[in-house]
N, C-alpha and C positions, 0 to 999 in steps of 0.2 A: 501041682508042679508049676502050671503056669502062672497061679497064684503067687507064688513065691519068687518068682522070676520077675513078675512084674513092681512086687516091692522091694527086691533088691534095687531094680534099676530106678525107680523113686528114693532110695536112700542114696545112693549115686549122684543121682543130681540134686541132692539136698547137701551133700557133702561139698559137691564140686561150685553149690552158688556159695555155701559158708566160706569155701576157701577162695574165692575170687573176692568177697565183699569184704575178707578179712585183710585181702593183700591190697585193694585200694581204701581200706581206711588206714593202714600203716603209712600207705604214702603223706607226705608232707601236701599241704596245701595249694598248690601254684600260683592258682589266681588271686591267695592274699598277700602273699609273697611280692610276685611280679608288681601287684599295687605297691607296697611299699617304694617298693626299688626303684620304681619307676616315679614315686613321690621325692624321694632323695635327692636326685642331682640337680633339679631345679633349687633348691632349700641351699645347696653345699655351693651352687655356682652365687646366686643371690648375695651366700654372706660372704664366698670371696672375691666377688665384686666391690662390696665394701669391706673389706678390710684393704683391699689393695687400695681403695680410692683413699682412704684415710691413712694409709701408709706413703703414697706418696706425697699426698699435703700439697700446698700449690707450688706452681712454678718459680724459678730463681727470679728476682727481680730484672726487670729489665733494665735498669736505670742507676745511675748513682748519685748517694745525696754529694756534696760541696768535699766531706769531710774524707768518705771513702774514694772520690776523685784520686784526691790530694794521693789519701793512703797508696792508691794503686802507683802514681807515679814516683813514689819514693821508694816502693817495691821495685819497679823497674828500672830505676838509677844506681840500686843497692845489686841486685841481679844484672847487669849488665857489669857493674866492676866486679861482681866476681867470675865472670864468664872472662873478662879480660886478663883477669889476673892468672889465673889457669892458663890461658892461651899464649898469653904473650909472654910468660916466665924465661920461656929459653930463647923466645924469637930477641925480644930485648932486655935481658937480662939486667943490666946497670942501669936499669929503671926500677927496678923492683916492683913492679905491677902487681904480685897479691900482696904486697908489703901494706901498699896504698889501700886495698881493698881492708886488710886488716884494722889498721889505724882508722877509717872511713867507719866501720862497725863498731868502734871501739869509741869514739868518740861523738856519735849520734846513737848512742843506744838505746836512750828514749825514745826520741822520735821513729828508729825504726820498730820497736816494741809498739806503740803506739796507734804505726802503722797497722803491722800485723792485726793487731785486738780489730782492728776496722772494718778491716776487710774478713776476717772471722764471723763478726759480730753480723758483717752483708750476708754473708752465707748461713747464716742461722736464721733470718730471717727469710729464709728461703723454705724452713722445713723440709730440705731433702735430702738428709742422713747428716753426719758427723761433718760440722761443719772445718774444724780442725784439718782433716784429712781434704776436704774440698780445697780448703788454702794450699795446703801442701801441692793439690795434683797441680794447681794453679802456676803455682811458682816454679812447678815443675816443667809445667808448660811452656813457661814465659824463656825458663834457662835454653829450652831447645831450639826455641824458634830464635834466640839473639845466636846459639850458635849456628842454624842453620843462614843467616845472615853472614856472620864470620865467613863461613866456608864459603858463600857466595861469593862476597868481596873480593876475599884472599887472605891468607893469613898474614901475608908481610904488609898490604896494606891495609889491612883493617887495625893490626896494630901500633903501626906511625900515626893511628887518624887516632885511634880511641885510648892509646897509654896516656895520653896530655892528658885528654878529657877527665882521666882520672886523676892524675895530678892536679887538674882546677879544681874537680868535686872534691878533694881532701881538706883542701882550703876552705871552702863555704861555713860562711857560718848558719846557725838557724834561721837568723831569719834571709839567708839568700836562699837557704833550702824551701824555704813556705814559700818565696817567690816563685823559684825555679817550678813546683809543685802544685801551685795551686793559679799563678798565675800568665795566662800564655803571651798574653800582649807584654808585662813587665821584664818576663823572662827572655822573648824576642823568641821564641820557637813554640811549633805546633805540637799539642800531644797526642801521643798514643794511648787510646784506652780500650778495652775489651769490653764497655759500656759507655753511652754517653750519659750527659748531668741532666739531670732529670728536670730541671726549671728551666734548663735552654731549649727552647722550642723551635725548629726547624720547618720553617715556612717558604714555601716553592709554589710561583706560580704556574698555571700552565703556559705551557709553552705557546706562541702565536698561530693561530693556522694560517696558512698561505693557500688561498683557492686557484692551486696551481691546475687542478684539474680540469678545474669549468673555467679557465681562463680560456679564450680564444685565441688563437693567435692573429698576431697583425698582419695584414692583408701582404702580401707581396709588393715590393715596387714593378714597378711595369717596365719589363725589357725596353734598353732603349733601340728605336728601330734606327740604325743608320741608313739612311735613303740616301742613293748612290748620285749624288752631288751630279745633275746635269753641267755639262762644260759650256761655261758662259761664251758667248757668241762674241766674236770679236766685232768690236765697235767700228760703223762704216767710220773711214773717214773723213772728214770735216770738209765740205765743200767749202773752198776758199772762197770769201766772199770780194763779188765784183765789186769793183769803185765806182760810185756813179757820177756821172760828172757832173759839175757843178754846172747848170743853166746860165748863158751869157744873162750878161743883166742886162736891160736894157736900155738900149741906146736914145738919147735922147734926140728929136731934128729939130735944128733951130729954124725958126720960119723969119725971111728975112724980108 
C-alpha cells in the first residue's frame, strides 16, 4: 500500500513538472522580443531625422539679387493701389481709385507677370514647399500690413495723401517704372524691402570709446578766502612846513 502511494505521488509530480514546463514553453519569448523593440526606435528616430532634414531643405535666402529687388518693389506699388482702391472708393468716390488700380494692371501686365515669376522663382530657390503659395502668403502679408498703416494714419487722410499717388503711378511709363523700382537715388525715395540686395554690403565701424571712467576729475578751484579788509588808518596830517629864513647877507665895512 505504501508502495503504491508512493508512486502515485512520483506520478503527480511528474505530471505537475510536464504541465508547468509546458505552460512556460507556450509562453512567447520576452527577452527576444524586448530586444527587438528596444532595437526599433533608435532605427525609426534616425531615419526621421533624415527625412525631416531633407524635407526641409535649406533656409529662405537671406538676400536679394538686383532683379527680385526690382520685382518686390513693384509688387508693393501694385498692392498698395489696390489697398487704395478698396479704401478710398466711397471716401472719394469722383476719383475713381480702383478705376486707377484697374487700368494700372491692365496696362503693365508684363511687368507685373514678370515680377511675380521673380519673386516665385526667389522662393524656389529656397526649397521650402510650394513656392507659389509662399508668394501668395507674401502678398498677403504686404496687403495687411499697407492696411494696417491706413488705419493708422486715418482713413480721410491717408486717402487725400495716396489717391494722387495713384493717379501719378497710372501715368508712368516703363521705363519710369524701372526707375521708380530699381533705382532709389534717380527715383528720390528710400525703399522698403523684406530683404536687402545682396552686393550692397553694409559696413559700420565701431563706435569710439570715451575713458570716461578712468578719467580723473579736475582738481577743484580753491575757495576764495575773503580776508576781512583791515580799515586803513587815517593818514596823520601833514606838519606844515616852517619857513626858514633866509640868512642876512653880509654886510660889508668899508675901512677908511
Amino acid at each position: 500500500m505504501s508502495r503504491q502511494r508512493a508512486a502515485l505521488r512520483l506520478s503527480l509530480k511528474a505530471l505537475t513538472g510536464a504541465a508547468v514546463l509546458g505552460a512556460l514553453l507556450a509562453l512567447p519569448a520576452p527577452t527576444s522580443a524586448a530586444a527587438k523593440e528596444a532595437a526599433k526606435p533608435p532605427a525609426k528616430a534616425a531615419a526621421a531625422k533624415a527625412h525631416s532634414a531633407k524635407s526641409s531643405g535649406p533656409a529662405t535666402p537671406a538676400c536679394y539679387n538686383r532683379t527680385e529687388y526690382a520685382a518686390e518693389q513693384m509688387m508693393r506699388l501694385h498692392t498698395e493701389m489696390m489697398i487704395v482702391g478698396l479704401t478710398c472708393r466711397t471716401v472719394v468716390p469722383e476719383k475713381k481709385p480702383f478705376d486707377l488700380y484697374q487700368d494700372f494692371s491692365v496696362k503693365n501686365r508684363a511687368m507685373l507677370s514678370n515680377s511675380e515669376a521673380s519673386l516665385i522663382s526667389f522662393y524656389k530657390r529656397s526649397g521650402g514647399g510650394n513656392a507659389t503659395r509662399q508668394f501668395d502668403m507674401f502678398r498677403t502679408e504686404l496687403a495687411n500690413e499697407i492696411s494696417r498703416r491706413a488705419a493708422t494714419i486715418g482713413i480721410p487722410q491717408y486717402c487725400a495723401n495716396f489717391v494722387d499717388r495713384s493717379v501719378a503711378a497710372k501715368d508712368l511709363t516703363p521705363d519710369d517704372l524701372r526707375t521708380l523700382t530699381t533705382d532709389e537715388k534717380g527715383a528720390g525715395l528710400m525703399h522698403l524691402a523684406s530683404r536687402p540686395l545682396c552686393d550692397v554690403k553694409t559696413v559700420s565701424n565701431p563706435d569710439p570709446v570715451f575713458a570716461v571712467a578712468s578719467a580723473t576729475p579736475a582738481p577743484a578751484a580753491p575757495k576764495a578766502t575773503t580776508a576781512k579788509a583791515k580799515p586803513a588808518k587815517a593818514a596823520a596830517p601833514a606838519k606844515p612846513k616852517q619857513k626858514v629864513a633866509a640868512a642876512p647877507a653880509k654886510q660889508s665895512v668899508a675901512v677908511r
